[in-house]
N, C-alpha and C positions, 0 to 999 in steps of 0.2 A: 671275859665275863659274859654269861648269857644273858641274851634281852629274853624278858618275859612281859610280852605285849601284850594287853588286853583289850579288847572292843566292847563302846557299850552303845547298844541299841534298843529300839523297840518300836511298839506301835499298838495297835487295833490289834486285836484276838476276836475269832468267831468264836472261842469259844476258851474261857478263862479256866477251864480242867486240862488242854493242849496246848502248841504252842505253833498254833495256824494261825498265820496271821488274814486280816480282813481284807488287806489292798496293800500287796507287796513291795509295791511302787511307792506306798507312803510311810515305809520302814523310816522311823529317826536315826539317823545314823550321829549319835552323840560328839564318840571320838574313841580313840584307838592311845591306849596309854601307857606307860610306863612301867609301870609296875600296880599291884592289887589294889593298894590303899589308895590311890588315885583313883580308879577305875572305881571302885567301891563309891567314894564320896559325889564321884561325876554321876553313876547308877540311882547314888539316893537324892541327889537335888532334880532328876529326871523324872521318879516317882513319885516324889515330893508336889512335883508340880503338877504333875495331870493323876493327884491324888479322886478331884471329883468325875474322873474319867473310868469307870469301874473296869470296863474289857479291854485298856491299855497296862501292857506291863513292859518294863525293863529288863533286860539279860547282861551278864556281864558273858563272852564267850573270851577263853585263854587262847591266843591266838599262838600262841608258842606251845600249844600241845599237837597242833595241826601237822606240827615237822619232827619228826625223830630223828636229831641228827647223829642217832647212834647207826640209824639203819642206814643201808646203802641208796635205798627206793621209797619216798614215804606211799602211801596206797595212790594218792592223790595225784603224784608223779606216774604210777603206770596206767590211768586213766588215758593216758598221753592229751 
């Protein structure tokens, strides 16, 4: 069975139409989960919370799209 891990993060934004964060170094790094609907409910009690924070947002990134393990090289690998 394939794991389909997701990451949920966020922080400051310079600028809430991109997705540049303000001070890289104080990225939240929420947690890394299991499947969607986890990662979904972890993402909304994160915005949830620093909802009065208007230039903080959440992302959920799929960390299982990062590897194709159909291909022999994913790009990420010939980066070396």
């Amino acid at each position: 069975m394939t794991q389909r891990l997701h990451l949920v993060f966020g922080g400051e934004l310079i600028d809430t139409q991109r997705t540049t964060f303000a001070d890289v170094s104080k990225i939240d790094i929420v947690g890394i989960y299991p499947d969607y609907k986890s990662a979904y409910s972890a993402w909304k009690d994160a915005a949830h919370r620093t909802v009065d924070e208007a230039q903080t947002r959440y992302f959920i990134a799929h960390l299982h799209r990062l590897r194709d393990e159909e291909i022999a090289a994913s790009p990420t690998e010939e980066l070396d």
